[in-house]
N, C-alpha and C positions, 0 to 999 in steps of 0.2 A: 848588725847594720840596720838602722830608719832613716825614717824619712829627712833626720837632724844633718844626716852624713851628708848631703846635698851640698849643702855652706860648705862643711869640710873638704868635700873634692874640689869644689872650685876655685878654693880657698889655695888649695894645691898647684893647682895647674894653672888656672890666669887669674892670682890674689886681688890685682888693680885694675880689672872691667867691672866695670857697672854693673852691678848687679840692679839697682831700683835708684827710681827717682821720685818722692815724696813730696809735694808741694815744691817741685824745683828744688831740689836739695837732691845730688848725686850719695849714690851708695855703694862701696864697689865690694865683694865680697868678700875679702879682708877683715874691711869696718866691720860689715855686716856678722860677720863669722864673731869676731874678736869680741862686739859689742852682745853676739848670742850666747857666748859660752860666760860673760862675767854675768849674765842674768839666770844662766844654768845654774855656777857655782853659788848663785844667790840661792837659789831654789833648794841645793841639797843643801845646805850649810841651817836653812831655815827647816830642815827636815822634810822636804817634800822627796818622797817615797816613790816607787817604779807604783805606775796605778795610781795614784794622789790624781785631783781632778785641780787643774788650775785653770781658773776662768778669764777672761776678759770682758770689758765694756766699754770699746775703745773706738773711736774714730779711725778711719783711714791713716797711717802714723808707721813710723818704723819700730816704734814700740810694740806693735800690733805683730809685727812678724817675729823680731826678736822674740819675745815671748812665746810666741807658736812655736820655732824652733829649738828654742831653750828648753822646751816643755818635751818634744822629740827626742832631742838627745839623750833626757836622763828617764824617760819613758811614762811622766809624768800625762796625763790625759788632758788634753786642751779642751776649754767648753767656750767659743766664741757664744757673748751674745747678742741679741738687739738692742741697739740703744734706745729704738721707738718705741718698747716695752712699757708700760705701766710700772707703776712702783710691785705691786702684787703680781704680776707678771712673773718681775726679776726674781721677786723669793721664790716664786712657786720653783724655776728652775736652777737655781741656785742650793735649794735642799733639793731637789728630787737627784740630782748628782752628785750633791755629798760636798760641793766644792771645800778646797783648804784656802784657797788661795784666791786674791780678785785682781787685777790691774784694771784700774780704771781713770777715764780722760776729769779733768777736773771740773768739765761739764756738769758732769754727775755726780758731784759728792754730794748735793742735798736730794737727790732721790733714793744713793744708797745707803746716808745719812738715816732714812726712817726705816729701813728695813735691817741694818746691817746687826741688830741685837737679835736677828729673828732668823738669820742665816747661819749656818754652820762653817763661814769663814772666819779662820781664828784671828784673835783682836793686833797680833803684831803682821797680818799676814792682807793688809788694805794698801798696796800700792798704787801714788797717784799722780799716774803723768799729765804735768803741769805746775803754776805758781800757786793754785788756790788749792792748799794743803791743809786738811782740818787737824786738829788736836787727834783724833784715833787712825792716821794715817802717815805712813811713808812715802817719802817723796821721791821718786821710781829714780832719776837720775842719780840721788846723792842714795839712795840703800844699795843700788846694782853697781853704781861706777867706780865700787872701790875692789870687789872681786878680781881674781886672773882673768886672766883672756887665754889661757890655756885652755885644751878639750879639757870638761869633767871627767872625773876620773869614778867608776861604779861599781860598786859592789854587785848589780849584775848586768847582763848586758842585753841591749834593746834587741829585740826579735824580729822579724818582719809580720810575727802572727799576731805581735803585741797590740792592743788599743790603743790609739794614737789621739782620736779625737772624739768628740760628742755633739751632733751638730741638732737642734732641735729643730719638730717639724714646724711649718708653718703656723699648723693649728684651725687648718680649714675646719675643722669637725673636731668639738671635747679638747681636752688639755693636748698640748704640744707632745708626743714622746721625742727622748733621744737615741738616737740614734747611733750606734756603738760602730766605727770606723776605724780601722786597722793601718796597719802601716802599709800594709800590702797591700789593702784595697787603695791607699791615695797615691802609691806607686804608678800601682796600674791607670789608674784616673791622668795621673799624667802621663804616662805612654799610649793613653788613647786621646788626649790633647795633642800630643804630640805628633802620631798617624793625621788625626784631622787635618790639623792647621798646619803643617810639616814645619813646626816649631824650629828657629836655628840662633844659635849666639849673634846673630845679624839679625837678628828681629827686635823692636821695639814695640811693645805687648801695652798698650795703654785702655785702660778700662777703668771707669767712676763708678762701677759694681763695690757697695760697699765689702769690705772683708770678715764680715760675719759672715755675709750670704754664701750658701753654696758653692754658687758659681763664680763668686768674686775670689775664694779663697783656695776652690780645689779646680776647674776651668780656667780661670786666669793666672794668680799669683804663684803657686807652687808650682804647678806645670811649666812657668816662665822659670822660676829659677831653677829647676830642674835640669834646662837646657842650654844656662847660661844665657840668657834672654834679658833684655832690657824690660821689668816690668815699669809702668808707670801711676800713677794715681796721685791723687786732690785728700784732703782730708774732707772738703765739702764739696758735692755736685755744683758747678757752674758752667752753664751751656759755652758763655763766651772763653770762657778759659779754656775747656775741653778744643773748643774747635782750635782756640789759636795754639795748643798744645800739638795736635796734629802735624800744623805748620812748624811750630821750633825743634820738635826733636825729632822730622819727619818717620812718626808714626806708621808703622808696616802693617796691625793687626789692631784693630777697636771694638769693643765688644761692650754693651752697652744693654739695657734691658726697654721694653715696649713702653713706658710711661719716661722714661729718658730721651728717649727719639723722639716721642711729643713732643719734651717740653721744646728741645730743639730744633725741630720744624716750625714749633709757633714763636719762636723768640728768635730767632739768629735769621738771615739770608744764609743761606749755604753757599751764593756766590759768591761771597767776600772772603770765601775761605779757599786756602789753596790746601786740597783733600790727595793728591794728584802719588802722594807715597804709601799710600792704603794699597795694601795688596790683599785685607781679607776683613771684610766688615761682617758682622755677628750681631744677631737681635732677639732678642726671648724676651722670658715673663707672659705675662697674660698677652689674648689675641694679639695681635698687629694689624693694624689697619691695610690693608691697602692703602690707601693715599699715602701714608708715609713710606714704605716700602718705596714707591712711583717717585716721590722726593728725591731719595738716595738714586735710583735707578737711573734717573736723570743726568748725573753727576759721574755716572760711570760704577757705582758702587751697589751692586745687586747684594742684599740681604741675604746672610746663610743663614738659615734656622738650625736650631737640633730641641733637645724632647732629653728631660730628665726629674730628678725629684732627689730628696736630699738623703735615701737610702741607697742609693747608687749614682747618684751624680749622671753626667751623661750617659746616655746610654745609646740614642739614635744622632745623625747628624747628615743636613741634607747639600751633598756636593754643590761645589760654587757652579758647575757646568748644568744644573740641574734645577737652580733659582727659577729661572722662567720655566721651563717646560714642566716642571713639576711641582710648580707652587701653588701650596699648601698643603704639600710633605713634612712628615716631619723628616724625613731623610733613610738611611738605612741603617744597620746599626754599626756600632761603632764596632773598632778591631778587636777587642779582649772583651767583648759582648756574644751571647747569643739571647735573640729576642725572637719571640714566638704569639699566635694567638690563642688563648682558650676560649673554646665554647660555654655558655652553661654547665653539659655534659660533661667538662674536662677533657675531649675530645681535642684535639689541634684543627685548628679552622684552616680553612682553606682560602685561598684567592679572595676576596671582598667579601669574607662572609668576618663579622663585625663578633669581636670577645672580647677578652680580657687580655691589655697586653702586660707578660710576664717577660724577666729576664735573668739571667744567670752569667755566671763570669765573676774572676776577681776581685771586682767592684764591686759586687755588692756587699752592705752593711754587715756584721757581724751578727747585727740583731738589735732588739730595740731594749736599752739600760734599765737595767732590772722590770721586766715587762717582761716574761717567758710563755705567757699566753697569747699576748699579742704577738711574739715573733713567732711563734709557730702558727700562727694563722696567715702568714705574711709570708715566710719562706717553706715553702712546701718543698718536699724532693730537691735544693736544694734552689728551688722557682722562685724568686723574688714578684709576688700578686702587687702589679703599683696601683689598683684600685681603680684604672683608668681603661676605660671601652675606647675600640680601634680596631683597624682592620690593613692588610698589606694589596695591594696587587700584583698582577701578575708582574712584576719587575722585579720585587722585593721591596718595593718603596710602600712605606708604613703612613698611616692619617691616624690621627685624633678623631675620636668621635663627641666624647662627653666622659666627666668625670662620673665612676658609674651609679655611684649615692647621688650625684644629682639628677638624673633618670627620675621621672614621675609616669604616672599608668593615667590615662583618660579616654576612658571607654574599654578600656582591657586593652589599652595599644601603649609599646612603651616610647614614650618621647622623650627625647634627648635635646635638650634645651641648645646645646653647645650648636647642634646641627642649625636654628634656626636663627641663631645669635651669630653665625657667620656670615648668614644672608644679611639679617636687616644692618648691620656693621657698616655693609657697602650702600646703606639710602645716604644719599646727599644730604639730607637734615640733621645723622646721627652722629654722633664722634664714639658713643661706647654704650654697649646691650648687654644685659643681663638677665633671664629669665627664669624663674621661681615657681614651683610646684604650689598652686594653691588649693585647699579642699574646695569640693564641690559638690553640691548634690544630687546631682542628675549625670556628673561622668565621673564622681570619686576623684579626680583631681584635673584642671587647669591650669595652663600658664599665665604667669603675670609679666608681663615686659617692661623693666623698668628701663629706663633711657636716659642720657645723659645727652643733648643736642648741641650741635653746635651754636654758635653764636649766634644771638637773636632770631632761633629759629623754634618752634614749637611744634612737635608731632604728635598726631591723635591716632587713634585707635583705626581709625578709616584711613590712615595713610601707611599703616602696618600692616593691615590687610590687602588694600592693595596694591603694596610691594611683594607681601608675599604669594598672591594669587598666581597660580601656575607654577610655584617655585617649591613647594612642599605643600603635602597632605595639608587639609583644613582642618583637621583634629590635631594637629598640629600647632595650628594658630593660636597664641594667646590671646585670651578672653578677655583681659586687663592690659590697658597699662598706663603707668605713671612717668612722669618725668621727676626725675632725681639730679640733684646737681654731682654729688659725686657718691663713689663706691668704698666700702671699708676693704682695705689691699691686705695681704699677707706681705711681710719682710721681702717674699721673692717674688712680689709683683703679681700676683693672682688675684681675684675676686672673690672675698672671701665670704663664700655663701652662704655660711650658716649663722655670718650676721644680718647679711641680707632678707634672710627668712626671720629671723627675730621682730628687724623694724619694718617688714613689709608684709610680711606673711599673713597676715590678719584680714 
């Protein structure tokens, strides 16, 4: 039994409930199921093997899951990827997993068009949902829809220990790795969505998190149909649709990422919108502002945060009861989680004393796709190291400190950007801060504060110091700073620093 079995029980027991709704377009598990197993039988009939890596490049779409689950069933490895990739991008992870197989939106056929002699997808095996079909491709509807709709039938059978998927990293720092995920880890992933949000077949699960990302695919979508849950999604982010989606299918659970919630604070009124069937609103990605936070709060709907990465999906998540009195938690950890601090010394830290936070449980990755030094530098004793400083207090409720490679030393003192970058967040002038490790010659290194302001506002160097005065150390203080109009983001919404240092660091 996998993760494929999901469609099949439901399939079972209530065939004609919703299972998802796709640009307004119902899906009830039936379709869903019937339409998954003729792209299975596609897949083995095409020779795709237990372990074959079959890709995607796909927009938000029900192709997008079909595919995922078809690829489950017969225990083929799914490699969702980003559409916002570069052309060199895509090949780079497209060989480094070996892919057989690609589905891709007809967006894309002139960017896969220049790579696809140079990837190891074979030439009958480019399927491409949509009208604009080139000469070295199949047209996903007319290759798959002549298949059964019967379960596949296997020469062996899916495991729960088996590879299920390969999600690659952001790519903050050097090439992306992937990420080798289990059946049994995205089980568990949604039985710990599940504890969180107390997920129920009367829920409607709507989120514009694309489905490559992490969290759009293992947080929202699968853990929704896991449950028998109404999933919902757009093939493209629109703030006005999203909210009036709320309204028509009075939406129960919204889940949305930090650069989402912008854009919809600055483009919509939230009073024209009737939000009043929200029982549990969710916000990630990079920092969150306060003021938008205040926006939603307004409204009745206090922000949950949680704290994850794509070798373990969630792993913290901070109760709805708990938004005000402990915000900017990341929360505590989740049910089939343990999360712990280390010291330097590998010692376990104690109450507010600031480590490495490590985690263990089900969820985490298998390890990282043919990388065997990296994964044993990653998973220790069984410890998933997420590379990220933090500290718990005396409640059990865990904080963020700084990502710990981005840590710079100034004067022999170590400074942690992320600390300083939460302060100045809250000046009136700023809308988003980043600060950067610059050499130095007299402290070995300084901060550089680049800023993004809000509208028609301009901040200097003298209005960052004194905001920051009294608020943290003066060694603290960055010694520069520049206004930027924007930041180069990772897929799941991060700042992604080590372009940042490229075009600033000088």
């Amino acid at each position: 039994m996998g993760i494929g079995d999901f469609l099949t029980k439901h399939t079972f027991y209530t065939p004609d409930k919703v299972a998802m709704i796709i640009d307004d377009k119902e899906h009830t598990f039936r379709q869903l199921n019937e339409r998954t197993n003729r792209a299975a039988n596609f897949l083995l009939e095409k020779g795709i093997k237990k372990g074959d890596r079959v890709s995607a490049l796909l927009f938000n779409c029900s192709e997008f899951l079909e595919v995922y689950f078809a690829a489950a069933k017969i225990g083929a490895i799914f490699v969702p990827l980003n559409y916002r990739l570069a052309p060199g991008e895509l090949e780079y992870q497209l060989n480094d997993c070996g892919s057989r197989l690609l589905v891709l939106h007809d967006d894309f056929v002139d960017v896969v068009g220049l790579i696809r002699s140079r990837v190891p997808v074979e030439k009958d095996k480019f399927l491409v949902v949509g009208e604009n079909v080139p000469g070295w491709g199949l047209k996903y509807e007319e290759a798959v829809g002549g298949y059964s709709s019967q379960e596949p039938v296997l020469e062996k059978p899916v495991e729960w220990e088996d590879p299920q998927a390969i999600m690659y990293t952001s790519g903050v720092t050097g090439n992306p790795k992937g990420a080798l995920l289990s059946h049994r880890k995205t089980l568990f992933n949604a039985l710990n969505s599940d504890f969180t949000m107390r997920l129920g077949p009367g829920d409607i699960f709507l989120s514009p998190l694309p489905l490559f990302h992490s969290g759009g695919l293992f947080i929202v979508a699968t853990p929704s149909i896991f449950r028998g849950a109404v999933f919902v999604t757009y093939k493209k982010f629109d703030t006005k649709k999203l909210l009036k989606t709320v309204e028509k299918y009075r939406a129960t659970i919204f889940f949305a990422l930090t650069t989402m919630l912008n854009f919809i604070v600055k483009n919509e009124n939230l009073d024209e919108y009737d939000l009043s069937s929200l029982r549990l609103f969710m916000g990630g990605g990079e920092r969150t502002p306060l003021t938008i936070m205040e926006e939603f709060a307004k409204r009745g709907l206090y922000m949950q945060t949680g704290f994850g990465q794509t070798e373990n999906s969630i792993l913290l998540f901070l109760p709805e009861k708990d938004t005000i009195r402990k915000r900017g938690s990341l929360g505590k950890p989740v049910f089939f989680c343990d999360v712990k601090i280390l010291k330097d010394d590998g010692q376990e830290a104690a109450a507010h004393e600031a480590g490495e936070i490590v985690v263990k449980g089900p969820t985490v990755m298998t390890g990282y796709w043919n990388r065997p030094e990296d994964t044993a530098k990653t998973i220790v004793d069984g410890w998933l190291h997420t590379g990220d400083l933090g500290y718990y207090d005396e409640e059990g409720y865990f904080y963020f400190i700084d990502r710990i490679k981005d840590m710079y030393r100034s004067g022999g003192e170590n400074v942690y950007p992320a600390e300083v970058e939460k302060i100045l967040v809250t000046h009136p002038k700023i809308q988003n801060v980043s600060i950067i490790g610059m050499p130095d010659d007299k402290w070995g290194e300084t901060g550089k504060a680049l800023i993004i302001s809000n509208e028609n506002e301009t901040v200097t160097k003298e209005d960052v110091f004194e905001f920051l005065k009294d608020k943290v150390a003066k060694y603290k203080f960055p010694s520069q700073v520049q206004m930027v109009e924007k930041f180069p983001m990772t897929e799941s919404g991060k700042i992604k620093k080590s372009a940042l240092k490229e075009m600033y660091g000088k």
